[in-house]
N, CA, C and O atoms as CSV, one atom per row, in Angstrom:
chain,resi,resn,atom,element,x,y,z
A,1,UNK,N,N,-6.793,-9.102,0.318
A,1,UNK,CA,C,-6.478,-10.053,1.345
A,1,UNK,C,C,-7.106,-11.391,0.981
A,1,UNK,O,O,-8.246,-11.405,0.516
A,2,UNK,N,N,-6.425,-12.511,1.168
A,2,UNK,CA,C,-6.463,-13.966,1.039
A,2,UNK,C,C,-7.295,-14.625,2.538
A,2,UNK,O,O,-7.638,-13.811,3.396
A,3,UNK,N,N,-7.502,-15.756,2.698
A,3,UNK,CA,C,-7.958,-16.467,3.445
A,3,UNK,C,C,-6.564,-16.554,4.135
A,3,UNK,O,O,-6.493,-16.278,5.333
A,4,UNK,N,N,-5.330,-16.965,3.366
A,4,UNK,CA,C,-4.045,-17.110,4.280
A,4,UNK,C,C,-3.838,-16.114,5.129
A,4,UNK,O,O,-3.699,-16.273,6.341
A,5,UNK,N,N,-3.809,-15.072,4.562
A,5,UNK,CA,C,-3.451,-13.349,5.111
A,5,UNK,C,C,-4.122,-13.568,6.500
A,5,UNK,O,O,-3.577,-13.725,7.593
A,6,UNK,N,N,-5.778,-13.529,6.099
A,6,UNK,CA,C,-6.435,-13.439,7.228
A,6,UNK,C,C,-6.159,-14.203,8.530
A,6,UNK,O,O,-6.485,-14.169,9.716
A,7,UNK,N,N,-5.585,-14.731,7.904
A,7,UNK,CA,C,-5.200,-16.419,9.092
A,7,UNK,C,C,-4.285,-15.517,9.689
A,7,UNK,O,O,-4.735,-14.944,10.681
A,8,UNK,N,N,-3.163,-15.241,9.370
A,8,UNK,CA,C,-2.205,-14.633,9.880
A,8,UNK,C,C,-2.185,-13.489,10.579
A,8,UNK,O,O,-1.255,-13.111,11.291
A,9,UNK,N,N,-3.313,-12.871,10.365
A,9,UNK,CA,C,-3.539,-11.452,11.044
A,9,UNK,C,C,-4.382,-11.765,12.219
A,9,UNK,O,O,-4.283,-11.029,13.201
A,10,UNK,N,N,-5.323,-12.916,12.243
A,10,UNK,CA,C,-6.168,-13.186,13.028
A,10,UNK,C,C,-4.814,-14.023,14.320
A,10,UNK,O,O,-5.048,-13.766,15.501
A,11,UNK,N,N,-3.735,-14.792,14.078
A,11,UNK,CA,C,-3.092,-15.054,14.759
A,11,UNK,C,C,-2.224,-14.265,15.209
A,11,UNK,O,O,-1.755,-14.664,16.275
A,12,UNK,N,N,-1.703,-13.061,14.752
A,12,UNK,CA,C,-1.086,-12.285,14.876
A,12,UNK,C,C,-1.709,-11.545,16.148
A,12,UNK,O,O,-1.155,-11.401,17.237
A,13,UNK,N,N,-3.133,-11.056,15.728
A,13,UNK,CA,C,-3.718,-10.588,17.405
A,13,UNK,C,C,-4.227,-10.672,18.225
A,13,UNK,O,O,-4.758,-9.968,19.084
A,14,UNK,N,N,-3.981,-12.279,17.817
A,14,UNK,CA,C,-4.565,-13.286,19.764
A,14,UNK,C,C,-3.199,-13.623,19.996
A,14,UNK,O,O,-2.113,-13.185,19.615
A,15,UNK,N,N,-3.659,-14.690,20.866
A,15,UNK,CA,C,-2.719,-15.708,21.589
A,15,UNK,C,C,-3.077,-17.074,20.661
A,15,UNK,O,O,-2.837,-18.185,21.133
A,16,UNK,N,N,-3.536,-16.961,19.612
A,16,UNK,CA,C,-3.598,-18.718,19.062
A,16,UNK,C,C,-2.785,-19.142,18.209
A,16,UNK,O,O,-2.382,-18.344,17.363
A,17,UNK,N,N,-2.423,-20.211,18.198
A,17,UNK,CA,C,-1.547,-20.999,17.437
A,17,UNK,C,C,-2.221,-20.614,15.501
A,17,UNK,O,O,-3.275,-20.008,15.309
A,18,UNK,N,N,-1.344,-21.119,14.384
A,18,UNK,CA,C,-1.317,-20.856,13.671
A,18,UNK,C,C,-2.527,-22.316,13.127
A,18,UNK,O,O,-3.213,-22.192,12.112
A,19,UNK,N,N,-2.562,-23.167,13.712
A,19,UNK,CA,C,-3.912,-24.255,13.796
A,19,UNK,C,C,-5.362,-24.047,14.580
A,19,UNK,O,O,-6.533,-24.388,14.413
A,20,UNK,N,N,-4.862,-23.558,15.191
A,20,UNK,CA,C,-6.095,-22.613,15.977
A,20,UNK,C,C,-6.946,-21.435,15.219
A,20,UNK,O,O,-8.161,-21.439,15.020
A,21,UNK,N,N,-6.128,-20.562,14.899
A,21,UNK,CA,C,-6.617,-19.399,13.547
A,21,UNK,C,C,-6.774,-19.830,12.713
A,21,UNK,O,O,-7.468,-19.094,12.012
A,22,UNK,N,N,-6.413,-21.165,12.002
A,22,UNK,CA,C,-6.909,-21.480,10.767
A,22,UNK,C,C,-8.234,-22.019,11.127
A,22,UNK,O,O,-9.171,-21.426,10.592
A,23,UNK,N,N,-8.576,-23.133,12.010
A,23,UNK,CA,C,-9.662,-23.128,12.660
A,23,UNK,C,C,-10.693,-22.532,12.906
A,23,UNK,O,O,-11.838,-22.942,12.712
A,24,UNK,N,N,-10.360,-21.515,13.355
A,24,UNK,CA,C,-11.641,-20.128,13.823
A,24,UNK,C,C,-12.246,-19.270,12.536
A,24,UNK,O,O,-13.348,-18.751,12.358
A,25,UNK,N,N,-10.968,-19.350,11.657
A,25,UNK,CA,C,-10.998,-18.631,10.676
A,25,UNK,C,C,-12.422,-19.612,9.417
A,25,UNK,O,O,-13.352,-19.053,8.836
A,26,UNK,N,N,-12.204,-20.554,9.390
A,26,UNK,CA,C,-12.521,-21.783,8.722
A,26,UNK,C,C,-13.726,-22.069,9.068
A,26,UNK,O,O,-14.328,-22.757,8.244
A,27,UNK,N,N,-14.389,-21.731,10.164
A,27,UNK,CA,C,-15.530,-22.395,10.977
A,27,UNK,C,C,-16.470,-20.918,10.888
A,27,UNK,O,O,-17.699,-20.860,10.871
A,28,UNK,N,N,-15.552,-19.823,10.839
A,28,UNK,CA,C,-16.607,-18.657,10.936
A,28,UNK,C,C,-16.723,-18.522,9.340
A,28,UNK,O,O,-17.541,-17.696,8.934
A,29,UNK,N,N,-16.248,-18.992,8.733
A,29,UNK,CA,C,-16.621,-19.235,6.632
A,29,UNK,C,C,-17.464,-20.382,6.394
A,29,UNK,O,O,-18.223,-20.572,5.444
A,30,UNK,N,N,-17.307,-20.868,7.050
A,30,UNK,CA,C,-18.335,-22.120,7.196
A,30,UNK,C,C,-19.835,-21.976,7.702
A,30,UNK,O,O,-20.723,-22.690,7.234
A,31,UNK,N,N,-20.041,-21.160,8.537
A,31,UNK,CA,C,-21.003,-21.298,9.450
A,31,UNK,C,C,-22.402,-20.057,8.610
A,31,UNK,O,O,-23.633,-20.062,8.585
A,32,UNK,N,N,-21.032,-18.910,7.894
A,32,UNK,CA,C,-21.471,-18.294,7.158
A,32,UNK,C,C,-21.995,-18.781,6.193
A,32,UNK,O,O,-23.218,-18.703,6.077
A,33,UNK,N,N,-21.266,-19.376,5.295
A,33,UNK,CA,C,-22.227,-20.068,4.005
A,33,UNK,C,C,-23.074,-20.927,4.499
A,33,UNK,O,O,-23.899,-20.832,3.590
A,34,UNK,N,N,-23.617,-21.832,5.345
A,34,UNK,CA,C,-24.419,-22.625,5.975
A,34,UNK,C,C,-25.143,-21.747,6.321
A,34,UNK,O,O,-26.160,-22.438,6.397
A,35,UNK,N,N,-25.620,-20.318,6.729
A,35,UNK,CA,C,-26.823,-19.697,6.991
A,35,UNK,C,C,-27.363,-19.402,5.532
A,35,UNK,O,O,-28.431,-19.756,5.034
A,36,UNK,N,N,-25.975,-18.396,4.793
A,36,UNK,CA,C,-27.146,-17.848,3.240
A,36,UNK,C,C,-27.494,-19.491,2.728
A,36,UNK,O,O,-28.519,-19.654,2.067
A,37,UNK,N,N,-26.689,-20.594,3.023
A,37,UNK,CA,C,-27.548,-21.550,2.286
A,37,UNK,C,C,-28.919,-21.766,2.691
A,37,UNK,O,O,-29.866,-21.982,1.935
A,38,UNK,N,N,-28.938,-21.692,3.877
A,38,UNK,CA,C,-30.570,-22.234,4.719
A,38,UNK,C,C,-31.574,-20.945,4.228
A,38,UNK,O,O,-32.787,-21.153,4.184
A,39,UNK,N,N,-30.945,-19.396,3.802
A,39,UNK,CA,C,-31.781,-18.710,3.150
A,39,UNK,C,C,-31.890,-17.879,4.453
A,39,UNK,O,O,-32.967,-17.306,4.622
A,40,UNK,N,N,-30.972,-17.736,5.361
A,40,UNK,CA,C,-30.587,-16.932,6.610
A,40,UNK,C,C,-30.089,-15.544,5.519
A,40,UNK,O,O,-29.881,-15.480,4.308
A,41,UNK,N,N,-30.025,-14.409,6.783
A,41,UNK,CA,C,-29.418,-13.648,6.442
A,41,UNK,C,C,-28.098,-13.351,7.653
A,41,UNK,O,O,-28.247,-13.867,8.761
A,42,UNK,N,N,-26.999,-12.620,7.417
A,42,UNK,CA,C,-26.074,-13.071,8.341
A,42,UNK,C,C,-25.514,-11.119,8.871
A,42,UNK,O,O,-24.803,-10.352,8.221
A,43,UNK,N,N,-26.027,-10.942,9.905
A,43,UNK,CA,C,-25.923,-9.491,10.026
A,43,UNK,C,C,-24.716,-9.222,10.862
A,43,UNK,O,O,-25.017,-9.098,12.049
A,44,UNK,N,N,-23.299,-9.078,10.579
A,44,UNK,CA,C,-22.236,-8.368,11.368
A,44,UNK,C,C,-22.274,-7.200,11.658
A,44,UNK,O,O,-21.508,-6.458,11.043
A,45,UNK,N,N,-23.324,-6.523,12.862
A,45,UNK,CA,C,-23.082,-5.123,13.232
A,45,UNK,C,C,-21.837,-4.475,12.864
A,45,UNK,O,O,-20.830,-5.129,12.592
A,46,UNK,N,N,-21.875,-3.316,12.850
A,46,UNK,CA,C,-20.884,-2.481,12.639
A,46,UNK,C,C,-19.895,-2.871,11.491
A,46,UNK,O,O,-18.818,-2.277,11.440
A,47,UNK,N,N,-20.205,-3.865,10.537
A,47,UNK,CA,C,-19.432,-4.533,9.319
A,47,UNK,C,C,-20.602,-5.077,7.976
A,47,UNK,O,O,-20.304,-4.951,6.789
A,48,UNK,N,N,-21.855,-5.644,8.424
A,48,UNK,CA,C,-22.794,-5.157,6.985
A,48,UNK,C,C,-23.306,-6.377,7.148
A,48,UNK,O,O,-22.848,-7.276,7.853
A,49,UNK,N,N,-24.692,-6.399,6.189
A,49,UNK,CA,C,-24.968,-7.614,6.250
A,49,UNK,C,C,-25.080,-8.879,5.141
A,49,UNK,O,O,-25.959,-8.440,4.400
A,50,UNK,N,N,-24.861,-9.633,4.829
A,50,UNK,CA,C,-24.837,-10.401,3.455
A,50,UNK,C,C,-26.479,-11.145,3.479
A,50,UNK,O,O,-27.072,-11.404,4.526
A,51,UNK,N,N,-26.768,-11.284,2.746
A,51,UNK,CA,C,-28.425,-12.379,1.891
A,51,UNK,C,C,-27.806,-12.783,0.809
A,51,UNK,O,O,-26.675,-12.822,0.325
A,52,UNK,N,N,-29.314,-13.186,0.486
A,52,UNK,CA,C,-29.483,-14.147,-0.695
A,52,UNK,C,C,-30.609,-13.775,-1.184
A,52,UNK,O,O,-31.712,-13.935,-0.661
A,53,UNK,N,N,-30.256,-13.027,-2.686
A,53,UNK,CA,C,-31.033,-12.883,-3.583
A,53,UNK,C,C,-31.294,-13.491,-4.623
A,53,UNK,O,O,-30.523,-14.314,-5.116
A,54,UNK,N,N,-32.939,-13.035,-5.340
A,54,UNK,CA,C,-33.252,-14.200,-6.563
A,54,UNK,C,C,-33.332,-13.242,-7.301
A,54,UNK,O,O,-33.886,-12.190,-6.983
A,55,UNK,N,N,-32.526,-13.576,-8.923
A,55,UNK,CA,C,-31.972,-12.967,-10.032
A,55,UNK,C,C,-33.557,-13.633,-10.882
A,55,UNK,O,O,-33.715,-14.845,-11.028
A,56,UNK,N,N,-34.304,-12.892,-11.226
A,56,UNK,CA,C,-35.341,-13.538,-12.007
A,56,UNK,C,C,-34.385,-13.851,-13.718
A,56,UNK,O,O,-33.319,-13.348,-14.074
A,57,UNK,N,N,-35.326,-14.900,-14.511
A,57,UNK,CA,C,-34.943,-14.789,-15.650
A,57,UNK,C,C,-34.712,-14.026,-16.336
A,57,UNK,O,O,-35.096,-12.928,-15.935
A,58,UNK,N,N,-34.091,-14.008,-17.545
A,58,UNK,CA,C,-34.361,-12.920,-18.367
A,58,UNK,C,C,-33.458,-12.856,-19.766
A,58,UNK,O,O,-32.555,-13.690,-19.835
A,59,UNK,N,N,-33.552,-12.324,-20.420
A,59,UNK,CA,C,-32.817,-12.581,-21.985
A,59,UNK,C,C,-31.720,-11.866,-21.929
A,59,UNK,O,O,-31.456,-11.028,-21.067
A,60,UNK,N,N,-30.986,-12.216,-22.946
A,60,UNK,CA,C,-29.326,-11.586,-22.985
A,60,UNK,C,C,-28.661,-11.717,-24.474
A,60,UNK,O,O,-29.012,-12.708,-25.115
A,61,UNK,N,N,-27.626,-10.707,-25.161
A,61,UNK,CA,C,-27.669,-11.293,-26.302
A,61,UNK,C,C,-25.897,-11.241,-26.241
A,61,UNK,O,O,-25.249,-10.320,-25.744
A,62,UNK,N,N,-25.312,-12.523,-26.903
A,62,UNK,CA,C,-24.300,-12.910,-27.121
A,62,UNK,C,C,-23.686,-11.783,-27.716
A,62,UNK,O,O,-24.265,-11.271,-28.674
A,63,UNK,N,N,-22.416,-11.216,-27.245
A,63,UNK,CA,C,-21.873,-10.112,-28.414
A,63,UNK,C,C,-21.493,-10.461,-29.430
A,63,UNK,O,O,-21.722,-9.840,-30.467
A,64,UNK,N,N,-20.749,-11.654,-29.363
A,64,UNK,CA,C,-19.913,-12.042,-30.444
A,64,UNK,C,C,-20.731,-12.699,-31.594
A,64,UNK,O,O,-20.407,-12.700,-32.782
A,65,UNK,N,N,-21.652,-13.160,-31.143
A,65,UNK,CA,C,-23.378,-13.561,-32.236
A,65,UNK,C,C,-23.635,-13.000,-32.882
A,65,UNK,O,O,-23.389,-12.865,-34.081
A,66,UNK,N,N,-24.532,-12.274,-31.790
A,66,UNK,CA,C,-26.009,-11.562,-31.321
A,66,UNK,C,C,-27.132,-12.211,-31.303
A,66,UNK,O,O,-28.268,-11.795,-31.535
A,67,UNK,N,N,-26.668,-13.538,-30.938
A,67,UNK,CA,C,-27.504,-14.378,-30.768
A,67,UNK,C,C,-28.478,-14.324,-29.190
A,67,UNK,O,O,-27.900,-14.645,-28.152
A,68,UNK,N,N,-29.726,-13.962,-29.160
A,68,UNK,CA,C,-30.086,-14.033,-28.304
A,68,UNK,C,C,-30.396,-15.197,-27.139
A,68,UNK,O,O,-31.187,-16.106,-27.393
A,69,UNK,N,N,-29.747,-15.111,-25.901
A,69,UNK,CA,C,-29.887,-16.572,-25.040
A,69,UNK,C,C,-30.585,-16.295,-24.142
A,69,UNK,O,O,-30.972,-15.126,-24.125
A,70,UNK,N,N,-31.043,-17.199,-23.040
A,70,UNK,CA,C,-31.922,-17.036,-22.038
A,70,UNK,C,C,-30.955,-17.361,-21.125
A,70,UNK,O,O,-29.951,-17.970,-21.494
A,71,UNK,N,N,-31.114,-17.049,-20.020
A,71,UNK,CA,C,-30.714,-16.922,-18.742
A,71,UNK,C,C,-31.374,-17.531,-17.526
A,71,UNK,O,O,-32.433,-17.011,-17.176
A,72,UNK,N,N,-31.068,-18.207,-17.064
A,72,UNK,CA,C,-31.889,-19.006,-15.899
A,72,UNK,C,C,-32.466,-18.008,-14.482
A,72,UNK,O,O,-31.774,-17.083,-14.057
A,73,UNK,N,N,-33.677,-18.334,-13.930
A,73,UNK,CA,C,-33.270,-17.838,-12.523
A,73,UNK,C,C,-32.091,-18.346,-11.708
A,73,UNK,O,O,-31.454,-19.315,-12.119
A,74,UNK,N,N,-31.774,-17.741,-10.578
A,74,UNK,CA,C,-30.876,-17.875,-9.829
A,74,UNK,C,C,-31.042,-16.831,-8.176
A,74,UNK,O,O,-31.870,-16.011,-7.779
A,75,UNK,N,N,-29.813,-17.407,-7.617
A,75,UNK,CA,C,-29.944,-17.113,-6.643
A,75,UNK,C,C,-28.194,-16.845,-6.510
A,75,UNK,O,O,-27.265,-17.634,-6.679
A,76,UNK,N,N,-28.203,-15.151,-6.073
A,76,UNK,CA,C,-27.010,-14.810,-5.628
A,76,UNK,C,C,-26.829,-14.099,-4.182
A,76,UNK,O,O,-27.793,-13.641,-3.570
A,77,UNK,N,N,-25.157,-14.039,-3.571
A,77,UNK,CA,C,-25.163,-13.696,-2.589
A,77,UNK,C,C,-25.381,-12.023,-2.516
A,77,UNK,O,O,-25.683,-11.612,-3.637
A,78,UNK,N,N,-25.337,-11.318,-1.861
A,78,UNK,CA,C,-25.732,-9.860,-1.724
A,78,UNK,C,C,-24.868,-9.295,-0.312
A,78,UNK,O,O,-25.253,-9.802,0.741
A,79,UNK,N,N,-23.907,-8.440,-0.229
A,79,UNK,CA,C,-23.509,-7.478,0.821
A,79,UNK,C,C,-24.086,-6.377,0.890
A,79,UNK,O,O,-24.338,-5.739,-0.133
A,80,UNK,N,N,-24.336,-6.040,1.840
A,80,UNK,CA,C,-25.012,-4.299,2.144
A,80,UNK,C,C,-23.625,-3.379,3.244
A,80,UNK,O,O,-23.315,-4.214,4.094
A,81,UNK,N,N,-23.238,-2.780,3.352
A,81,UNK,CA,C,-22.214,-2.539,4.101
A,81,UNK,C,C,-22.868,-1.359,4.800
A,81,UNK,O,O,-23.727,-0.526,4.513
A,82,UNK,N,N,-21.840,-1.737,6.180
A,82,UNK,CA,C,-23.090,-0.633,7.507
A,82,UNK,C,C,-22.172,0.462,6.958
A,82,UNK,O,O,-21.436,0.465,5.971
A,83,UNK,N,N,-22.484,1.589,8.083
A,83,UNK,CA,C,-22.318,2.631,7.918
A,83,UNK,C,C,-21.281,3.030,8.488
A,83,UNK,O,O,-20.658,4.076,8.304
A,84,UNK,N,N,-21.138,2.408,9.010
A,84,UNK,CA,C,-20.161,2.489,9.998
A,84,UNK,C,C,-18.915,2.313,8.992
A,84,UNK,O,O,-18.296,3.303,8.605
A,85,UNK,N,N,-18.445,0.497,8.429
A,85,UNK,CA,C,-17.558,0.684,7.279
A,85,UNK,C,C,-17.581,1.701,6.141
A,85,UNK,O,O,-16.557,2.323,5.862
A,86,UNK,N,N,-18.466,1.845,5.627
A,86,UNK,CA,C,-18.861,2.983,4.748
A,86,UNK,C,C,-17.748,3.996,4.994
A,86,UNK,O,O,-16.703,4.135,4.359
A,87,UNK,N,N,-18.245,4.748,6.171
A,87,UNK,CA,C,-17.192,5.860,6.562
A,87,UNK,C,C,-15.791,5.433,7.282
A,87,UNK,O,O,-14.976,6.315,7.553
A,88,UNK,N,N,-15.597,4.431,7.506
A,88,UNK,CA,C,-14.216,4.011,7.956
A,88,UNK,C,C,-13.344,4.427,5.957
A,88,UNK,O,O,-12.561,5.319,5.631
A,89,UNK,N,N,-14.026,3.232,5.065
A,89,UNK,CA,C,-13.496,3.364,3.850
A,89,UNK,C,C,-13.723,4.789,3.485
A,89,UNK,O,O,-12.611,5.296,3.336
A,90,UNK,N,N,-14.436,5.452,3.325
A,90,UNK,CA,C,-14.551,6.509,2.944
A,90,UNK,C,C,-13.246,7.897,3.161
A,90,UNK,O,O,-12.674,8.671,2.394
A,91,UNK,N,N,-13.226,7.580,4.936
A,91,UNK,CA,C,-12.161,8.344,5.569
A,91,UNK,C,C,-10.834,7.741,5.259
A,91,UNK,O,O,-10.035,8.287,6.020
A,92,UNK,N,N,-10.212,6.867,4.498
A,92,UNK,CA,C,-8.953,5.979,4.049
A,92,UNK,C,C,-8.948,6.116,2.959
A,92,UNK,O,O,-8.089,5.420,2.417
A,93,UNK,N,N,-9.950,7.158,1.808
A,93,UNK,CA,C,-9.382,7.191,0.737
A,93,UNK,C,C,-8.503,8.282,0.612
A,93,UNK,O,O,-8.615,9.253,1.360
A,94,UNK,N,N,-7.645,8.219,-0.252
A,94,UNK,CA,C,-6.674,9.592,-0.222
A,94,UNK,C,C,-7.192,10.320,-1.465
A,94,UNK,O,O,-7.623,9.798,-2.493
A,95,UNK,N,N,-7.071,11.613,-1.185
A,95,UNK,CA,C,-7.359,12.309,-2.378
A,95,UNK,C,C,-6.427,12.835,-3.679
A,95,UNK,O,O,-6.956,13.436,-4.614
């Protein structure tokens, strides 16, 4: 699923206009990256929670080299998924 999709599904099961869902849709992606930026963590009960983790340095070697490079610290995003999704996906796989 796309950001468009979502738009459409999110208008699909209200009453809002197709400017309205892009809106809501737009502001709750927004509001999200504006917490992991501030170094928030952003907890959707019953759907999981996302952070921000720090990737320490560390070495790496080129395959196509084998030239060994360094790697910067960093900082990446992180999902944990409740339990709840867990077993929703879990129960939707087919065997």
């Amino acid at each position: 699923m796309n950001k468009k999709k979502l738009i459409e599904l999110v208008k699909q099961d209200t009453e809002l206009t197709e400017q309205e869902s892009t809106r809501v849709v737009t502001e709750i992606l927004e509001t999200i990256t504006n917490s992991l930026s501030s170094g928030e963590k952003v907890d959707l009960r019953k759907f999981g929670i996302f952070s921000v983790t720090s990737r320490a340095a560390r070495k790496a070697r080129n395959i196509a080299t084998g030239e060994v490079i360094d790697i910067p610290p960093r900082k990446a995003v992180s999902f944990r998924a409740s339990s709840k999704l867990k077993q929703k996906i879990k129960s939707s796989v087919k065997n």
